[in-house]
N, C-alpha and C positions, 0 to 999 in steps of 0.2 A: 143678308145671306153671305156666308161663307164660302168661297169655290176654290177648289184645287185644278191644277194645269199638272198631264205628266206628259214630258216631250221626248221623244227620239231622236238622236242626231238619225240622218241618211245621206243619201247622194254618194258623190263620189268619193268622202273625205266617211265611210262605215269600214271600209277595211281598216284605216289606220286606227278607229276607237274602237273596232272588236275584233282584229284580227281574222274575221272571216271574207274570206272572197268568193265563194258561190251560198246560193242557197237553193233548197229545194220548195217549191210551190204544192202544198196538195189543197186537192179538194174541200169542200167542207167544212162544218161546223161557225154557227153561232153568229150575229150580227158583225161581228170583230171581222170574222173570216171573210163577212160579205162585203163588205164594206173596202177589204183591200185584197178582195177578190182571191181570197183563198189564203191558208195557213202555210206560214209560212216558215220553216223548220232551220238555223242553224245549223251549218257542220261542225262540228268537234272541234275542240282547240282555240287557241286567243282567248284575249285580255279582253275584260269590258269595263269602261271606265265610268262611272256614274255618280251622280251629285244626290245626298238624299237631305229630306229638310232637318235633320239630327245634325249633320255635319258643316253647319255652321259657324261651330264651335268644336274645340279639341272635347272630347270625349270626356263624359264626366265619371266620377267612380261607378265601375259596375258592379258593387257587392250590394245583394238587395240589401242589405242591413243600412248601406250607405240611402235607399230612397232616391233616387234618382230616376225618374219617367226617362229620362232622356236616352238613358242608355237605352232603352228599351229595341230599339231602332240599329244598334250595334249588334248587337248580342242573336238576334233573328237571325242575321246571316247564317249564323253557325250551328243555332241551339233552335229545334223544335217545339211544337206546342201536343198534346193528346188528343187535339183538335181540329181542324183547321174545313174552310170553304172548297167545296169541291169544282173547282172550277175546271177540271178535267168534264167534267162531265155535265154539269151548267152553264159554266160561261164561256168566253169567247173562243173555245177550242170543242165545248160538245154545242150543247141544243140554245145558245144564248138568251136561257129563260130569268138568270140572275146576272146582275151585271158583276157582282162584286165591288163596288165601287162605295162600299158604306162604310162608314166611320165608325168603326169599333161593334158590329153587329153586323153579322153572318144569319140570315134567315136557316129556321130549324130545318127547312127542307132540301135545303143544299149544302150543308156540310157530313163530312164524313170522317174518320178517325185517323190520326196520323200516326201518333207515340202510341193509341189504344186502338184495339180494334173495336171495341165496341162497349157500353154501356151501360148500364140499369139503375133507375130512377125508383127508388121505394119512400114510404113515408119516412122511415127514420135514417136512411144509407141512400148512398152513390157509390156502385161497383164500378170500377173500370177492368178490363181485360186489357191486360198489355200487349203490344203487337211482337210474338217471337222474333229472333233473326237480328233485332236492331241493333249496330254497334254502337259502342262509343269511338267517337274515331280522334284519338291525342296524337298531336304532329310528333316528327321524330326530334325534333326540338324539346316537346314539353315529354318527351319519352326520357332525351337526354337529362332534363332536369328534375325528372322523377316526378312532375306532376301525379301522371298518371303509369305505370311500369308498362303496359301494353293494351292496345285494343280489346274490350272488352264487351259484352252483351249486358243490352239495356233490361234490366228485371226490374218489377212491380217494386223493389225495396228503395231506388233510384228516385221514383215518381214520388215515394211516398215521405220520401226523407225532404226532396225539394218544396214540398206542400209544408212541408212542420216548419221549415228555415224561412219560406213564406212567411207564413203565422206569426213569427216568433218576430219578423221584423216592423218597423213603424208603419208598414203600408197593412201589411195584418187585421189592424182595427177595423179594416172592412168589412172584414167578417161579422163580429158585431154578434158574436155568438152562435153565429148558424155553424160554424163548424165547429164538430166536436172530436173523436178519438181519429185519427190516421195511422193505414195499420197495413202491411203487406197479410196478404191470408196464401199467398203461395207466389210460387217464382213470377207470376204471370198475372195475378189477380191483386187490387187495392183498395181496399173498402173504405171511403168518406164519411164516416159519423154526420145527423144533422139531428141537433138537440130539438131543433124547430125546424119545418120543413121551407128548405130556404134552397131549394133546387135551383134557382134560376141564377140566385146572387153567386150560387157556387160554382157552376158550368159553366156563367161568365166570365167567373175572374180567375177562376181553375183550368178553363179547358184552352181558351183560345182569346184573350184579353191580352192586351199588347203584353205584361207583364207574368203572363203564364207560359213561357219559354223554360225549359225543364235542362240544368246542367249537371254535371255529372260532381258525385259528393267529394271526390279529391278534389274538385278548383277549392269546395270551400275550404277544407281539409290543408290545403295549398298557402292559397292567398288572393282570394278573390277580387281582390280590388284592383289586380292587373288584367287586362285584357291574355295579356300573353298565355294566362292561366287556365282562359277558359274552356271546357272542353266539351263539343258539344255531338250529337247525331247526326245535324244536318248537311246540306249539301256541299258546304266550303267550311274548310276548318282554319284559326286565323293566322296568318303568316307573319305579318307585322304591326306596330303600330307607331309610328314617329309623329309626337307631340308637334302641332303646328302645320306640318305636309299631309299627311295619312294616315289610314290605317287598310292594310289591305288582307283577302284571302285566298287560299290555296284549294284545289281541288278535293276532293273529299272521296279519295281513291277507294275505298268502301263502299260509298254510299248504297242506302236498301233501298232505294225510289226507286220506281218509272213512270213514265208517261206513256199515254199512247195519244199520237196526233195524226190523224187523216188514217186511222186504223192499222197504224205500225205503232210497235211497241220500242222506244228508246231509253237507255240509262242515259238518269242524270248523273251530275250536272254537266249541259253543254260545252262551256268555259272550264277554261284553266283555271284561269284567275280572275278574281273581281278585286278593284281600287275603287274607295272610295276618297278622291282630295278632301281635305278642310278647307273650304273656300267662304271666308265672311264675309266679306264685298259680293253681295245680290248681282252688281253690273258687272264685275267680274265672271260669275257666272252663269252670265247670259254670255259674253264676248266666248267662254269655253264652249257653251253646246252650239252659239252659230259656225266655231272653225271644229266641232267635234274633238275637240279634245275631252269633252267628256262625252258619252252615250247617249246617256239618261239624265234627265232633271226631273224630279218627281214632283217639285212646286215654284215653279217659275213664277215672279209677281205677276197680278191681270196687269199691271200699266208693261207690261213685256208683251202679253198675249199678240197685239195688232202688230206690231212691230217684226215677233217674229214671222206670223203666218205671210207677212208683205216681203220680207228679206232672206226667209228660209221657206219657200213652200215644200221643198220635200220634207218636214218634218212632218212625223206623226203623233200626234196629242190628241189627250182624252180631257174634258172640262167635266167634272161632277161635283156636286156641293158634297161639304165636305165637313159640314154643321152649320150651326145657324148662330148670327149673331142677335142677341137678348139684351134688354136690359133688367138688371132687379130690380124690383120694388118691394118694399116691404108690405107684405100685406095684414100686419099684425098692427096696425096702425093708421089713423089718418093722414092725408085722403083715400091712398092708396087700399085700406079694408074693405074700399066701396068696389060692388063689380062692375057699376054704369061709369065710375070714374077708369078704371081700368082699360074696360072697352071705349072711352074717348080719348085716352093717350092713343090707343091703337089707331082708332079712325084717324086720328089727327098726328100721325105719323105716316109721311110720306116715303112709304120702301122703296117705291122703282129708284126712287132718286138716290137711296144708298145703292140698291142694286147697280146704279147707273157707277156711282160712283166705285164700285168692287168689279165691275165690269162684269158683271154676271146676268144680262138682262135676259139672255137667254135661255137659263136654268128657269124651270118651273115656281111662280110666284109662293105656290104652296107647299112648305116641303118641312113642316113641325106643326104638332112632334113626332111624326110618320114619315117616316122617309118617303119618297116618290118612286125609288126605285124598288120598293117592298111593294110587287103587285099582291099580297095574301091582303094587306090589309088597309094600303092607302087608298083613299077616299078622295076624287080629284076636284078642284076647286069648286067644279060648275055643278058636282053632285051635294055636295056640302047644305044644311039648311042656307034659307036668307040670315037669320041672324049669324051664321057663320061668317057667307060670303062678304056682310059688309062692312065685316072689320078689313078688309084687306083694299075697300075701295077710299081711296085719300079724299076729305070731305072735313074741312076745318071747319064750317061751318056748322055742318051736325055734331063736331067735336065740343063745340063751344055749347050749343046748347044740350047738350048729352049733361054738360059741365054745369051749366046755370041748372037744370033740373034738381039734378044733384044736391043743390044748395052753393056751388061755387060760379057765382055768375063775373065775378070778377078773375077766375082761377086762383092762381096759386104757387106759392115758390118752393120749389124742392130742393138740395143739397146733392148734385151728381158727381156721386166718382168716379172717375176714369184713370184706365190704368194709361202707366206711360210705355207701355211695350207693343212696338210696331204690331204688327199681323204679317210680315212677311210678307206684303204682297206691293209696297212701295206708300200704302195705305195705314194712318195714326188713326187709334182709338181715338183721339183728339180732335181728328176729320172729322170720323161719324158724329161724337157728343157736339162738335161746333154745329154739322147740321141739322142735327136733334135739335138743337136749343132754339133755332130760325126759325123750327115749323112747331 
């Protein structure tokens, strides 16, 4: 099991990483709320400094043509999705019946339209309605440099051109032919062709899929492989970006959001400005969030987790899996085409002791390929059939004879690859296959 950590600086040392020095406390809303006894509202103004797991490394080319996941994680700050989780009103600010805490999958019943107001699902099309009012909001820098001449309203032809320049690049092939003609039908409306009814592949990767962030057709028109180019709707538009130190943003003096929290209604964004360092050294930034010099760290390693909760207890952090870790097997071939050989690697795979070893023993044993936090449809260990439950119970001994059954009573030798690139969490792929290989 995979776990993510998102941490908070606090204490005494919140005003110098966010510039705020009061807040407001109101009532209400959601498990989040309860838990620190009320919501809790920034005042206006300051810098918030925050570490995200992208920033690792200097920022890679963000022209989709270029294929880069990475950027993905940059480009959010500024540029919206048609899409997105409503967590105003499900999670930790309304009725906390979603946590939002899932990896790349937003349950159908808690999201709501951001760039569109709303949508229609037919056999052969995907309409969207575009949300009036939204600008494009180009700094007076990229105004100076003619990116874009001035602030301008977001129409259905904007959404519809970003979906073709999509298509047209290597990540495209996703589609895989479910999408077909892309077409503004008026200032406000964008019809989705679907040769074959492929509704799910497209709302995923169209609507709200880390990669479905909508910019405006001058950066391409531009030069989109500069950050400085790009221009987007959202809440901070980007100020800088210095190869090595940062990349930072600017307030988004536009912007068409609000919130409402504890039943007041507030324009975003709270903050002036958001910094994000480039900081490669993990132990580096862990030594930033305990003196707060940064805010936020969105993925702290587990071999960090104990450490901070013992040296920093005002912090606040969230721990949710964050996917799962798998091995492949081919199943087009022996041993592995057998299902009783399959389910005796399983048995005979000792999880708690990775878990142990990811520091995750806390998170729920059962958590693929349903997430745990999806109450519509997860299914919880103890309810599961018995042939379910006892693959998850460690039993090398029924592994073995599962295996002699089979026809392998001596087993057998397989060829494992493992990648060489950490997990970010202090934790080598080459940990886990050494203790896969023992049991």
């Amino acid at each position: 099991m995979l776990t993510a950590t998102m941490a908070f600086a606090g204490g005494e040392a919140d005003t110098a990483a966010t510039g705020t020095t009061e807040v407001e406390v109101v009532p209400g809303g959601g498990d989040v709320a309860a838990k620190y006894g009320g919501i809790t509202v920034p005042q206006y103004g300051g810098t918030f400094t925050v570490f995200i797991g992208k920033a690792g490394t200097d920022a890679a080319d963000p022209d989709t043509m270029a294929a880069n996941p990475d950027t993905f994680g940059w480009l959010s700050i500024m540029q919206e999705r048609p899409i997105y989780g409503d967590n105003e009103t499900y999670g930790g600010f309304g009725t906390g019946e979603w946590s939002f805490q899932t990896n790349a999958f937003h349950h159908p019943d808690f999201i709501k339209g951001q760039l569109i107001e709303s949508w229609e699902i037919e056999n052969d099309k995907i309409t969207w309605q575009v949300r009036p009012g939204i600008t494009w909001a180009p700094t007076d820098d990229q105004i100076a440099r003619g990116v874009m001449a001035a602030p301008r309203e977001l129409v259905a032809e904007d959404l519809a051109s970003d979906v073709e320049y999509f298509r047209s690049s290597p990540m495209g092939n996703r589609f895989d032919g479910a999408l077909g003609d892309v077409y503004a039908t008026g200032k406000y409306e964008v019809v989705l062709e679907m040769p074959e009814f492929s509704a799910d592949k497209l709302m995923y990767f169209l609507r709200y899929e880390d990669r479905s962030t909508i910019e405006a057709p001058e950066t391409r028109a531009f030069d989109p492989s500069k950050y400085e180019n790009h221009i987007g709707t959202g809440p901070f538009a980007i100020k800088e970006y210095v190869i090595g130190s940062h990349m930072s943003f600017t307030r988004n003096r536009i912007y068409w959001d609000k919130v409402t929290i504890g039943g007041k209604e507030y324009q975003m964004p709270f903050i002036d400005e958001m910094v994000i360092p480039i900081i490669p050294d993990p132990s580096t930034r862990i030594a930033a969030l305990r003196t707060a010099s940064i805010a936020f760290h969105d993925s702290p390693g587990s071999q960090d987790w104990e450490g901070l909760d013992r040296t920093n207890p005002e912090l606040l952090s969230a721990s949710y899996a964050d996917g799962v870790t798998t091995v492949g097997l081919r199943f087009d071939e022996p041993p592995f085409d057998n299902r009783d050989v399959r389910r005796a690697m399983m048995i005979g795979t000792d999880i708690n002791a990775t878990r142990r070893m990811l520091r995750s023993g806390d998170l729920p044993l059962h958590a693929y390929p349903i997430y745990y936090g999806n109450p519509a449809v997860y299914t919880p260990i103890e309810q599961l059939p018995a042939e379910a439950r006892e693959l998850y119970d460690y039993d090398p001994a029924k592994a073995r004879q599962i295996l002699a059954d089979a026809g392998y009573p001596n087993g057998f030798e397989i060829d494992f690859l493992v990648s060489t690139r950490g997990l970010g969490s202090g934790i080598e792929w080459t940990d886990i296959a050494s203790l896969l290989k023992e049991q």
